[in-house]
N, C-alpha and C positions, 0 to 999 in steps of 0.2 A: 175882160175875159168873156169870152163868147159862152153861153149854156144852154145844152141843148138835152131834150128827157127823151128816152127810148132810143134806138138802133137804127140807123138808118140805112134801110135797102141795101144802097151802092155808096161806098167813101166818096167825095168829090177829093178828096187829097192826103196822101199819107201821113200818118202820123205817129210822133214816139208817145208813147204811152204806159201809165200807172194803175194800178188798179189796187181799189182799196177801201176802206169805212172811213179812213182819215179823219175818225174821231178826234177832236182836241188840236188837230195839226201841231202835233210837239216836234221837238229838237230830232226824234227817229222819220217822221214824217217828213222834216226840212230837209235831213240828208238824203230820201227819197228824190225831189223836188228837184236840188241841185243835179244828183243824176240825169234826170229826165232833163231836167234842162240843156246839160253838157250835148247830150245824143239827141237832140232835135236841132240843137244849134252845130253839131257836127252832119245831120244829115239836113242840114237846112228845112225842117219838118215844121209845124205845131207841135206844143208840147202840150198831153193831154191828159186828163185825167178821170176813170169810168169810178164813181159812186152810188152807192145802193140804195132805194128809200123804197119801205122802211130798210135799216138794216137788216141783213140774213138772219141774225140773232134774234131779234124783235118779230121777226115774223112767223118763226119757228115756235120760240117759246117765249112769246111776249111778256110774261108772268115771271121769270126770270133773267131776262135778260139785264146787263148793266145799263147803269142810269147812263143817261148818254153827257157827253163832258159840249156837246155843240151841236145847237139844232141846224138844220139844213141851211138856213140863210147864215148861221154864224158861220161853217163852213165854209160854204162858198166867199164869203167875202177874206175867211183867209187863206183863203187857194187863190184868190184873184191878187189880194196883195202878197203871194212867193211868186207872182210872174207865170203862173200859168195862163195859156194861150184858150185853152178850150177845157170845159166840165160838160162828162154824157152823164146825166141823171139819169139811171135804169131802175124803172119800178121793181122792185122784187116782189113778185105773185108769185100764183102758183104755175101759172103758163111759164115763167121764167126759171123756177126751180127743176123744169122737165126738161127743159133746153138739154141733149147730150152733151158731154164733154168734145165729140168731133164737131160736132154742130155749134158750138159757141168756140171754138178753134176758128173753123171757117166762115162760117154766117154773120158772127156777131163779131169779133176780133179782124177778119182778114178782109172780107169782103163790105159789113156795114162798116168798119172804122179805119182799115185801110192802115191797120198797122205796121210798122217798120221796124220799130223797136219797141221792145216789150221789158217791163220790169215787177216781177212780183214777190212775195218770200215764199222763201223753198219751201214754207207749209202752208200753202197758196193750193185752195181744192174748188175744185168748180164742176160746173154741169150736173146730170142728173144722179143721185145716190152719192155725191160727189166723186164721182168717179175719175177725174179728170186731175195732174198735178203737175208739179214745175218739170219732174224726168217726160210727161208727154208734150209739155210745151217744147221743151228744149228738142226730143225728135222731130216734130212738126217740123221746127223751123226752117232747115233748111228747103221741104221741100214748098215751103209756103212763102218762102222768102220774107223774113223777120231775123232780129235778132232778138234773143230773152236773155234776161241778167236776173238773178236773187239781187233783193232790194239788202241796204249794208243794214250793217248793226249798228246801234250804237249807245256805249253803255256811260255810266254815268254815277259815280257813288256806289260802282260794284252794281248794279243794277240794268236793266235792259231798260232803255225808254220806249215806254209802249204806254198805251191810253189808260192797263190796267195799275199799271205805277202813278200814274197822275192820279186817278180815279184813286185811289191807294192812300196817298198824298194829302188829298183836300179831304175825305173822310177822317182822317186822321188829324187835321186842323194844321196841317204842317204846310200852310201855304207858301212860305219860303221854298220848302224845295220844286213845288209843285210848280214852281217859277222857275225854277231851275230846268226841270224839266221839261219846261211850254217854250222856255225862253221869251218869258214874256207872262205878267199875273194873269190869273184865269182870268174868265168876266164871263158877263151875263148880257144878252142886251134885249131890248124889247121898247115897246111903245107905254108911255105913261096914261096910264088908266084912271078913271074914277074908282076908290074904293070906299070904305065906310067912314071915312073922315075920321076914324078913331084918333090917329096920331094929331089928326088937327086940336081936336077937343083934349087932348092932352097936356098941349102946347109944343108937340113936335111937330108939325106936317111935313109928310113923306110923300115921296113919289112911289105912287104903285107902278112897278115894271111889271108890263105882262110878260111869262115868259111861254115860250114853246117846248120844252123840255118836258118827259114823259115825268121826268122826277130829276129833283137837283142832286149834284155830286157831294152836297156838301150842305152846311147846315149850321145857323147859331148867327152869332152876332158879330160884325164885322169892322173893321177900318175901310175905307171907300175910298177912289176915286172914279168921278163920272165926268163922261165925254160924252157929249151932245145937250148937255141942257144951257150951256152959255158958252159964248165964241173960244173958250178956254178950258182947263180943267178945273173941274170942282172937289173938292174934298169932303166927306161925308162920313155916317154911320150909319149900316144896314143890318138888314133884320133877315133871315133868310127862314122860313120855317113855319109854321102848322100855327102860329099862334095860341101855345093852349092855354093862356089864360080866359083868352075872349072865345075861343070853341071849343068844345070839344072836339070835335069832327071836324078836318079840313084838308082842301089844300093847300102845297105848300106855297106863300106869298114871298114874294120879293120886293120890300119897302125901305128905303133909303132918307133919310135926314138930311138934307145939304145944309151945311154951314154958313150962316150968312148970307142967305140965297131965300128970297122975296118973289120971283116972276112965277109967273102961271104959265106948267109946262105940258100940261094935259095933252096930246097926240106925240109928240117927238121922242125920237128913237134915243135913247139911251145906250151906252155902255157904260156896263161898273165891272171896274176892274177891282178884286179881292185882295186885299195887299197885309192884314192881321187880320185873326182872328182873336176875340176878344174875349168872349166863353160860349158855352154853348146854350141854348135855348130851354127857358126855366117858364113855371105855372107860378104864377103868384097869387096871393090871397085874393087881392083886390086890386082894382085900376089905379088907385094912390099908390101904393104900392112898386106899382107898374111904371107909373110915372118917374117916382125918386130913380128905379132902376136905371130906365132911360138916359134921365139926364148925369147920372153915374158913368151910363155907357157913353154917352157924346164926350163927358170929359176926359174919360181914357182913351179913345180915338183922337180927340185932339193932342194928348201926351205923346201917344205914339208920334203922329206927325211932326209933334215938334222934337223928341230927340230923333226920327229918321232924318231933319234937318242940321242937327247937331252933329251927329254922329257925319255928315255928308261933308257939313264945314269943319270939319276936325283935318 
């Protein structure tokens, strides 16, 4: 997948195209994807797709805005594997929030990206005051020569799939459905860090994942599996949270236990993917304490794995 940040002047080549935060890339986001796909491989196009950084939300009112479910590199990498051809990363500032609604019609849509086919949802608002919506796309279009579509629906357990139902989901420690909804367990990925070696002097050593997320979706103690730390998958127990036995004050860490797992993995990129949640994150008296818990927690992450085994050979 080609990616490229900002607008470019003049198109060098038409293209069908998505616009969107495509926060989490879930099951409502695939059925975007396959669209665009359909109508780039109909108008023999690139299929493409404009993303915001920071989000609109985040930049607005970064103090409320939702946690985000995927940082910009997790994105991208799952917009590269649904097949898309090209990603525009558009800074949102405040130059960019002034943009008119006819002025990001033409300038930025028709002429920098040389759109053909457009796809967004009917409460899809853009340009300055947001003035701008899917009833002014759709008149555009024919004299600008594009076609525009509302992006489908798609619901699931009576529910909308959207990033706020995922987001919903893993708060609520219901990662089953939140798999449901991604089509596919969350995860987290990042590069393994030195931290305080607490888990070592424990007799846990954990991989610190550094994460890039403004704050996690989710929170407590986990079943794992991780990819990238050995040519296979690894199974694990992770930690996701503030730590508050050992701080008071913190952010939040992502440290993981692998199972029978010995190498020295300190730079390599990790994914953990979330697959139970085991309870949620407690202050204990003391690091003995802390410790019995621990290995309390490994042994019920490893229960689980072995009846999700059983129940598989059944």
């Amino acid at each position: 997948m080609r990616i490229t940040r900002g607008i470019p002047a003049a198109a060098t080549t038409p293209v069908a195209l998505t616009i969107g935060n495509f926060d989490g890339v879930h099951l409502g986001h695939r059925a975007m994807l396959d669209e665009l796909a359909r109508a780039a491989q109909r108008l023999k196009v690139p299929s493409c797709v404009m993303i915001f950084e920071p989000q609109p939300r985040e930049f607005f009112a970064p103090d409320v805005a939702p946690a985000r479910l995927t940082s910009l590199r997790e994105k991208l990498e799952l917009l590269a594997d649904s097949g898309v051809d090209r990603a525009h990363v558009c800074r949102f500032n405040y130059a960019f929030a002034q943009i008119t609604a006819q002025d990001f019609i033409e300038r930025v849509l028709v002429h920098g990206l040389g759109v053909r086919w457009l796809q967004v949802g009917d409460d899809f608002r853009f340009g300055s005051r947001r003035a701008g919506d899917f009833v002014m796309l759709k008149k555009e279009a024919p004299r600008l020569g594009y076609e525009v579509q509302a992006l489908p629906t798609v619901m699931m357990e009576g529910i909308r799939v959207s990033s706020s139902a995922v987001r919903d989901a893993l708060a609520a420690g219901e990662l089953a459905r939140a798999t449901r909804f991604l089509g596919r367990p969350y995860s987290i990925s990042g590069r393994v860090v030195r931290g305080d070696q607490l888990g070592r002097k424990l007799g846990f050593p954990t991989a610190n994942v550094q994460m890039k997320h403004n704050r996690p979706p989710l929170a407590g103690i986990f079943a794992v599996e991780v990819h990238g730390a050995a040519s296979g998958t690894v199974r694990g127990a992770a930690s996701l949270g503030v730590r508050p036995t050992v701080k008071a004050q913190g952010a939040a860490v992502l440290e993981v236990y692998l199972f029978d797992f010995k190498e020295e993995i300190y730079g390599r990129h990790l994914r953990v993917d979330f697959l139970h949640k085991l309870r949620d994150e407690e202050k204990y008296a003391d690091l003995e304490t802390l410790k019995r818990q621990i290995a309390l927690d490994v042994e019920n992450a490893q229960q689980f794995f072995m009846a999700a085994a059983q129940r598989k050979a059944s």
